[in-house]
VEXDREN-2710 file (C-alpha; in Angstrom, 1 decimal):
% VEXDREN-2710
k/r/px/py/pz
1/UNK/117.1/217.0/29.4
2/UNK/116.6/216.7/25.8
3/UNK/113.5/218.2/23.9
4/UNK/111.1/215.3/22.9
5/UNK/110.7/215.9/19.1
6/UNK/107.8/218.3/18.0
7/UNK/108.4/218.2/14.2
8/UNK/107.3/214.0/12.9
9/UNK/106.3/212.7/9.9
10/UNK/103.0/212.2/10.7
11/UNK/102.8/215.7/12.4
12/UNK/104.0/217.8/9.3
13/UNK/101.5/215.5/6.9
14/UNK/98.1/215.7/9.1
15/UNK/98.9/219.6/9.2
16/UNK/99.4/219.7/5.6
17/UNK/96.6/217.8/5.3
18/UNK/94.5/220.2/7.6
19/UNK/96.1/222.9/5.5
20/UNK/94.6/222.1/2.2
21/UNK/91.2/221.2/3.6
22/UNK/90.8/224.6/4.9
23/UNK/92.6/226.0/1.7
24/UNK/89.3/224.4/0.1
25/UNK/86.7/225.4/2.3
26/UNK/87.2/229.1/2.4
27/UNK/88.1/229.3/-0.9
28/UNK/84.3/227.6/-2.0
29/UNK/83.1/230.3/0.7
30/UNK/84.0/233.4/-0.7
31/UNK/83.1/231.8/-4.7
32/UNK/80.1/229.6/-4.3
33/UNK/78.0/232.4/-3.6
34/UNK/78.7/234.3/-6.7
35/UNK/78.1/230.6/-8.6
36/UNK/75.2/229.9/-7.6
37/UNK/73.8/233.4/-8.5
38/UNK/75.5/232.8/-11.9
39/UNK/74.2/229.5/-12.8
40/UNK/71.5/229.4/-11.1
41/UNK/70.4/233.1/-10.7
42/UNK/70.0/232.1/-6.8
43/UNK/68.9/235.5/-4.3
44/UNK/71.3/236.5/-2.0
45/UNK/69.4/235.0/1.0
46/UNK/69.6/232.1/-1.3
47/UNK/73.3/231.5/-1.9
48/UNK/74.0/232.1/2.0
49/UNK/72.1/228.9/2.4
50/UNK/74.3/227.1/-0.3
51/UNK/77.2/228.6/1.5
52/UNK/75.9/227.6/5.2
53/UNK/74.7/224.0/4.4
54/UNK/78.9/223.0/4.0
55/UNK/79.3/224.3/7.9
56/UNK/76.2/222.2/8.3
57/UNK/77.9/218.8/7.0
58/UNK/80.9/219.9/8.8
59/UNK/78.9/220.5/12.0
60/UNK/76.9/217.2/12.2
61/UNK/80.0/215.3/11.2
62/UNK/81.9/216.4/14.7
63/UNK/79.1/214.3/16.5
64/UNK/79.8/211.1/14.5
65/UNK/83.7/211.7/14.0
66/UNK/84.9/212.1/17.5
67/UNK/83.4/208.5/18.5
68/UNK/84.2/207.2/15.3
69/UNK/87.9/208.2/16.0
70/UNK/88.3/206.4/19.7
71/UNK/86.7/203.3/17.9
72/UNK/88.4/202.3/15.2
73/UNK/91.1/204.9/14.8
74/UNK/92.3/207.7/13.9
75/UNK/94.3/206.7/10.4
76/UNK/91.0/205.0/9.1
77/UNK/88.7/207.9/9.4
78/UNK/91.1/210.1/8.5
79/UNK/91.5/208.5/4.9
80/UNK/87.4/208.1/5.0
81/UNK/87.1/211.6/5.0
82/UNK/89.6/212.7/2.7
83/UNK/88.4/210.4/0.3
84/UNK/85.0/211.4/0.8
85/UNK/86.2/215.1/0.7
86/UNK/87.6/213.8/-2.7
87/UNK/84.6/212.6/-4.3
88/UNK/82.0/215.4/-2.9
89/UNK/84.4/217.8/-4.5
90/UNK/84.3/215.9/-7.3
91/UNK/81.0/216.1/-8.0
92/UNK/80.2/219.8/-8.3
93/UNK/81.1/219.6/-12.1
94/UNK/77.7/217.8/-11.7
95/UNK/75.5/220.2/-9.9
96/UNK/72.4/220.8/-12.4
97/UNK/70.1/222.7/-10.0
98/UNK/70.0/224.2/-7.1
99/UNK/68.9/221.2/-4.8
100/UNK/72.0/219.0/-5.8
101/UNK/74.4/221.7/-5.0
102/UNK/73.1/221.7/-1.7
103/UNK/73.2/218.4/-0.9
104/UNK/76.7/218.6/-2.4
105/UNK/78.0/221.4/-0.4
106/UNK/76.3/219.2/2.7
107/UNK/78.1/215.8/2.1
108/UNK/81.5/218.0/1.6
109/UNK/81.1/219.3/4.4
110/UNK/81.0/216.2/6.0
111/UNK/84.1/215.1/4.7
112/UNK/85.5/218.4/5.9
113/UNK/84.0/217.5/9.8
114/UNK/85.4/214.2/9.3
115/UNK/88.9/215.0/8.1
116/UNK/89.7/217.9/10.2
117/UNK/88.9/216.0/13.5
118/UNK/90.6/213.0/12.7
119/UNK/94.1/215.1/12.0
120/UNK/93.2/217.1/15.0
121/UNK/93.2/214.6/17.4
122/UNK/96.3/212.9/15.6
123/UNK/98.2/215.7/16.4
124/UNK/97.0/215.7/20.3
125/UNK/98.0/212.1/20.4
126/UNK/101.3/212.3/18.7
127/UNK/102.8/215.2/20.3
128/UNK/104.8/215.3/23.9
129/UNK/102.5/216.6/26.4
130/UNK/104.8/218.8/27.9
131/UNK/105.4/220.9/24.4
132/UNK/101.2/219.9/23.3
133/UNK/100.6/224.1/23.9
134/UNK/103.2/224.7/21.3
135/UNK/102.7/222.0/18.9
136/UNK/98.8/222.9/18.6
137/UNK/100.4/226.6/17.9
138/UNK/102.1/225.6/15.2
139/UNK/99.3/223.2/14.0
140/UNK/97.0/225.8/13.7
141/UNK/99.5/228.1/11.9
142/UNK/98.4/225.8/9.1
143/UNK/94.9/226.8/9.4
144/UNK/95.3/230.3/9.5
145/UNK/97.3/230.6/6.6
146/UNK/94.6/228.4/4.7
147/UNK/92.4/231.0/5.8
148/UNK/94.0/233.3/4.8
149/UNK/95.4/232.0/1.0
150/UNK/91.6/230.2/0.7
151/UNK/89.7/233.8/-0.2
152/UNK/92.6/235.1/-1.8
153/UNK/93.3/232.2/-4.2
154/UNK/89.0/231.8/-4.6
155/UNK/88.8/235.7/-6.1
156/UNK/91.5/235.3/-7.8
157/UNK/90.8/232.4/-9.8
158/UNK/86.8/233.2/-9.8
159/UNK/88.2/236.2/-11.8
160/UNK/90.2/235.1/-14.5
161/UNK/89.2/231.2/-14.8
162/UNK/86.1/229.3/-15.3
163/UNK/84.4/227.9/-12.4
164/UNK/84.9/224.4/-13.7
165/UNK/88.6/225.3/-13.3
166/UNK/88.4/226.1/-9.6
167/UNK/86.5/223.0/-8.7
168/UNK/89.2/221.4/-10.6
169/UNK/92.0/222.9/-8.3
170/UNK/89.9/222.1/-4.8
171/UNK/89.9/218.5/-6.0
172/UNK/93.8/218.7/-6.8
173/UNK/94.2/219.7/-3.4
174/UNK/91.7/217.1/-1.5
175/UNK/93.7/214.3/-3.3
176/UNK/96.7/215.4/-2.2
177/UNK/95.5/216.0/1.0
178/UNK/94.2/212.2/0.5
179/UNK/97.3/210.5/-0.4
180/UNK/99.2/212.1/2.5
181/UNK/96.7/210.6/4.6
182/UNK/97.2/207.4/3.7
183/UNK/101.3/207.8/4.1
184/UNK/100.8/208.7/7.3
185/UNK/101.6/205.8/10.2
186/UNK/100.0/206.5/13.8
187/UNK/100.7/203.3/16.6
188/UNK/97.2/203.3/18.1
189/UNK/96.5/201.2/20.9
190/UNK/92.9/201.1/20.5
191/UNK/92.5/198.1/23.2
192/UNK/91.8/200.4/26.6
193/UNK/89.3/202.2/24.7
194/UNK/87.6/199.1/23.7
195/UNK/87.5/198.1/26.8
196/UNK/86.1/201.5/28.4
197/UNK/83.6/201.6/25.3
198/UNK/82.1/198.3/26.7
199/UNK/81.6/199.4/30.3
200/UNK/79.5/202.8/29.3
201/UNK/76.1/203.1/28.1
202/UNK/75.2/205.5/25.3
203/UNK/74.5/209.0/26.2
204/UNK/75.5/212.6/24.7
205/UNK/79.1/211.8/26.5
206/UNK/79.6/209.2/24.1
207/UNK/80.0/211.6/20.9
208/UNK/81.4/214.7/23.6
209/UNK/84.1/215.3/25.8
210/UNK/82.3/215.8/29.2
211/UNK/85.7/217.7/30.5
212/UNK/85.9/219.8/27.7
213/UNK/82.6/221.4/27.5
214/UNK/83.2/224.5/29.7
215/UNK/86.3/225.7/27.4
216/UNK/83.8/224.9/24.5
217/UNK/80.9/226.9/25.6
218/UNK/83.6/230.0/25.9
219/UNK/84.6/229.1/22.8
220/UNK/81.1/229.1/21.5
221/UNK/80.7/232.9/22.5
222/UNK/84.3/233.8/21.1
223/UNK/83.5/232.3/18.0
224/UNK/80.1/234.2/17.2
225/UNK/82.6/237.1/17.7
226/UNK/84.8/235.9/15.2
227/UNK/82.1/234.9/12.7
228/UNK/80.6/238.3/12.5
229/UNK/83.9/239.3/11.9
230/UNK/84.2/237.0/8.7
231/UNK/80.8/238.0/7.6
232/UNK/80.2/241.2/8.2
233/UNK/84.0/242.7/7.3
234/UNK/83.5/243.5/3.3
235/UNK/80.0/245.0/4.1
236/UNK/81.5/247.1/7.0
237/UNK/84.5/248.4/4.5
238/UNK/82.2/249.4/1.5
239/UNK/80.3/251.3/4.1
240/UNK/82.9/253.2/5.5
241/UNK/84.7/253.8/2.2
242/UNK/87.8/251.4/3.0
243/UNK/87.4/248.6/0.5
244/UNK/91.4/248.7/-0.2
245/UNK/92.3/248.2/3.3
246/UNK/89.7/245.4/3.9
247/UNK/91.7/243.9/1.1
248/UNK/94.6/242.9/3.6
249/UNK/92.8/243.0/6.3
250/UNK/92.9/238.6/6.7
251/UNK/96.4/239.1/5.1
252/UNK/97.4/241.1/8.1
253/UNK/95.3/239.4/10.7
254/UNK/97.3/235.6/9.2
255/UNK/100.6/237.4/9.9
256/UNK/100.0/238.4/12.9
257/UNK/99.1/235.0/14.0
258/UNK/102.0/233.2/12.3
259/UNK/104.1/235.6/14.0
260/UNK/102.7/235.1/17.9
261/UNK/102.2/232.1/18.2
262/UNK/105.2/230.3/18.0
263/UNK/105.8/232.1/21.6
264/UNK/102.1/231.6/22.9
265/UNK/102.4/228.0/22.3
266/UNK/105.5/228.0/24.4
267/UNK/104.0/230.1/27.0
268/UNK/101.1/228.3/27.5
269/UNK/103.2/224.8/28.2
270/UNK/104.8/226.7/30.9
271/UNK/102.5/228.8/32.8
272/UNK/98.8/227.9/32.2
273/UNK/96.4/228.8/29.8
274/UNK/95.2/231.7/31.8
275/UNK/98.5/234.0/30.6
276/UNK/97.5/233.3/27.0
277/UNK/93.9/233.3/27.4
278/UNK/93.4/236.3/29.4
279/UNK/95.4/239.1/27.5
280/UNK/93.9/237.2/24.3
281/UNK/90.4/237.9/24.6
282/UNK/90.9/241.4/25.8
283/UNK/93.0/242.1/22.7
284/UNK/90.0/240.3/20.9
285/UNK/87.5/243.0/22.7
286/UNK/89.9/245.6/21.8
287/UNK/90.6/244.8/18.1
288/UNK/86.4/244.5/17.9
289/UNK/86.1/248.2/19.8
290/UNK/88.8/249.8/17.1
291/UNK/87.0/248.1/13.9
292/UNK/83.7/249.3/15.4
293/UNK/85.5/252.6/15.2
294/UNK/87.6/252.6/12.5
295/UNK/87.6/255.2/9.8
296/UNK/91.0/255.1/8.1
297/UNK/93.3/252.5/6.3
298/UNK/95.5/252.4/8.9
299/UNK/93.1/251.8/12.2
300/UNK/90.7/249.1/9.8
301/UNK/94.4/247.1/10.1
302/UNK/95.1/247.9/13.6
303/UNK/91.9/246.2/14.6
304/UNK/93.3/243.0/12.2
305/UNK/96.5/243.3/14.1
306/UNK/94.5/243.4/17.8
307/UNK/92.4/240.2/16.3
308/UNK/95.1/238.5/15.2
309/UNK/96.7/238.4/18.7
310/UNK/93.2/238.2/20.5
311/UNK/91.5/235.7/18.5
312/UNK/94.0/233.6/16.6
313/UNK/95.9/232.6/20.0
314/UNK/92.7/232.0/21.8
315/UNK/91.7/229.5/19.1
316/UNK/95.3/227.2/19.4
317/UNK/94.7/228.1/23.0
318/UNK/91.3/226.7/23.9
319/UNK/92.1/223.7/21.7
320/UNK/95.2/223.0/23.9
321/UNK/93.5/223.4/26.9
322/UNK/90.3/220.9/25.7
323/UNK/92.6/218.0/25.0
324/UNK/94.8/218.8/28.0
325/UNK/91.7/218.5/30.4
326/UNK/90.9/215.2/28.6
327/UNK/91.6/211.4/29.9
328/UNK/94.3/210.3/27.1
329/UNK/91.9/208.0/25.6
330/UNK/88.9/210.5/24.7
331/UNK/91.6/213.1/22.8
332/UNK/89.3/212.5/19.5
333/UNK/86.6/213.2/21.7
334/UNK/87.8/216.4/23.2
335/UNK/89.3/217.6/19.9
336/UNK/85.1/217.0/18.3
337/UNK/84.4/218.8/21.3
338/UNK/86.3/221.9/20.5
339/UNK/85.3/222.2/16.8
340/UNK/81.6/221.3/17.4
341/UNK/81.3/224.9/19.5
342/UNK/83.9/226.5/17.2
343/UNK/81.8/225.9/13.8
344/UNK/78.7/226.5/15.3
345/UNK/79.7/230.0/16.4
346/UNK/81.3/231.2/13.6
347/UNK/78.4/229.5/10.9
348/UNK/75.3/230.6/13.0
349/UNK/76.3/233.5/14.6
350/UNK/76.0/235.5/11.6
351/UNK/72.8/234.6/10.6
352/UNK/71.2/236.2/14.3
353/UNK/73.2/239.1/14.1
354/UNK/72.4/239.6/11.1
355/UNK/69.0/240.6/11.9
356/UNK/69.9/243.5/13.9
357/UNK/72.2/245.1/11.7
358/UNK/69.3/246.8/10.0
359/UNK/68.6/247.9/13.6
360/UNK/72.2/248.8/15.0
361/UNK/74.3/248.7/11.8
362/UNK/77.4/247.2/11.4
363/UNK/79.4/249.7/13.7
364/UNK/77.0/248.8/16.7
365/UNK/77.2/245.1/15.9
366/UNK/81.5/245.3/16.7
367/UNK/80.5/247.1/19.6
368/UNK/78.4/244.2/20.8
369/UNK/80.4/241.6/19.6
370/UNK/83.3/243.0/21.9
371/UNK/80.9/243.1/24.7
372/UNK/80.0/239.3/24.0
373/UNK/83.7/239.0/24.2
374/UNK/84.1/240.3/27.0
375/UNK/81.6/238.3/29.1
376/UNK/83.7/235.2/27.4
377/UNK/86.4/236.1/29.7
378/UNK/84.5/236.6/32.7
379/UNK/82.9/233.4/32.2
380/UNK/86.4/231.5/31.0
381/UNK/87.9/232.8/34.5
382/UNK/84.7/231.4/36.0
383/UNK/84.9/228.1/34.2
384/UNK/88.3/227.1/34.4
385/UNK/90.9/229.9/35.1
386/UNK/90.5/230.3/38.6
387/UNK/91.0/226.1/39.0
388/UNK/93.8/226.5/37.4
389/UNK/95.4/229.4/39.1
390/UNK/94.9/227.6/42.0
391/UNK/96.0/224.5/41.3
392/UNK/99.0/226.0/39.9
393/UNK/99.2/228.1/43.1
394/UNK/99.4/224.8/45.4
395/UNK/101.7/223.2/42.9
END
């Protein structure tokens, strides 16, 4: 039997496209801190909040683009929020005070929300079900590797060009990712969604995926995990003397990733999510334990290498397994779904645990973060692994 094809058009553009919006955001993450201090001599409590209010845009957006999506397609809002990522990028050239830049940072992130689901769940549809697992994998590869190149490319520009120059470069990228959108050609039968749309009343299931909400309340947990990983990392090295090594820490952490997950995409297709998910988050609690540890070069990167395979296969997991739980015709919804709990973990969770670093430090805030790990599993095995295992079982 012949492999249904994996590697479209439209596939390679909306991860491209996906690629470059994350290439954006974390660069502006690590850099519009440091600019707002600079121009506008914000506190550090201060630029946080000009950081944060992006995630917010992106956040709210989920709500309105997974709807938006099963309405009037995924093509249209996909060039909608590119273009609107466009413009909002534009615009920080005009960012005068502090109050604009917020807003700005806001309404970007909103195009971000927008964008990102819409390619998301063009991916879901687009793919052959029985390779969806791998596809996602690969999908995401994209992501990680704009994780990864965003902070590096941010401080190295912030460094040695004008911040006019690196606004100038995120809206290079948004317009390409802008015209790719609009080259790309999905066939969406929009009519059986219509015709569902008109038979259900409004509730919070109309902007949700009611069958993915278990896998994105594990995700939730896994994601404040991850979050205080982001947040906290740089802090944590200058602490414990190992600012070098933090340096390729992400570096290390993306290779890992692209490396895996080629063969975790393939393994979940065949034999469940529970044989990715499982040995995932325990690597996850694991990599979290040795970081909370760590007082060389060499275990600091270990613990990148144990997150890597913990939580950058868990993420292309869980997404997998929210759109594979999903009726065909709510995979915008379920693909929302996902990211709504994913950004809200990794954008809030750092602000509560930041409070009790003063109380635990950073070495005791790994520690708990592998414990909240930890009770992710037990309640993913809860939620969904043992229905699997035995609906696989009577198979």
């Amino acid at each position: 039997m012949q492999k249904q094809q994996l590697w479209t058009k439209d596939f390679i553009f909306a991860s491209l496209i996906n690629f470059f919006l994350i290439i954006v955001m974390y660069l502006l993450m690590v850099t519009i801190g440091p600019f707002a201090a600079d121009r506008f001599g914000a506190d550090a409590g201060t630029a946080g909040l000009v950081s944060g209010s992006y995630i917010i845009g992106a956040l709210m957006a989920r709500f309105v683009a997974g709807p938006l999506v099963e309405k009037v397609g995924n093509k249209k809002v996909l060039v909608a929020g590119t273009l609107l990522y466009v413009i909002s990028g534009a615009t920080y050239f005009l960012a005068f005070n502090l109050p604009l830049l917020l807003l700005i940072r806001f309404i970007h992130g909103i195009g971000m929300g927008v964008g990102s689901t819409a390619t998301g769940s063009i991916v879901a549809r687009i793919l052959p079900p029985n390779r969806r697992g791998e596809g996602i994998g690969y999908y995401s590869m994209f992501s990680v590797l704009g994780a990864a190149l965003g902070p590096f490319l941010g401080i190295l520009l912030a460094k040695n060009l004008p911040f006019a120059m690196l606004f100038f470069f995120c809206t290079i990228l948004a317009l390409a990712s802008f015209i790719l959108a609009i080259m790309i050609k999905t066939d969406e039968d929009l009519a059986f969604t219509h015709e569902q749309k008109e038979k259900e009343r409004f509730s919070i299931w109309s902007v949700m995926e009611k069958n993915a909400l278990p896998i994105g309340i594990v995700t939730l947990f896994v994601a404040i995990s991850y979050g205080g990983v982001l947040s906290f990392i740089m802090f944590y090295a200058e602490e414990m003397d190992l600012v070098t090594a933090s340096s390729f820490f992400f570096l290390v952490y993306a290779v890992t990733v692209l490396l895996s997950r080629p063969f975790t995409g393939k393994l979940l297709d065949l034999k469940g999510g529970n044989i990715v998910v499982v040995p995932a988050l325990l690597l996850f609690a694991g990599g979290l334990t040795l970081l909370s540890e760590s007082v060389t070069g060499a275990m600091l990167l270990g613990a990148g290498v144990l997150i890597g395979l913990g939580f950058g296969n868990f993420q292309s997991s869980a997404q997998a397994l929210s759109v594979k739980v999903a009726d065909p015709h709510r995979m915008g919804l379920a693909t929302s779904t996902f990211f709504i709990f994913l950004d809200f973990g990794v954008g809030f969770g750092p602000y509560i645990l930041g409070s009790l670093v003063p109380i635990i430090g950073y070495s005791g805030i790994y520690k708990l973060l592998a414990g909240i790990v930890l009770f992710a599993l037990v309640l993913y095995i809860a939620v969904y692994g043992v229905r699997e295992h035995r609906e696989r079982k009577t198979a």
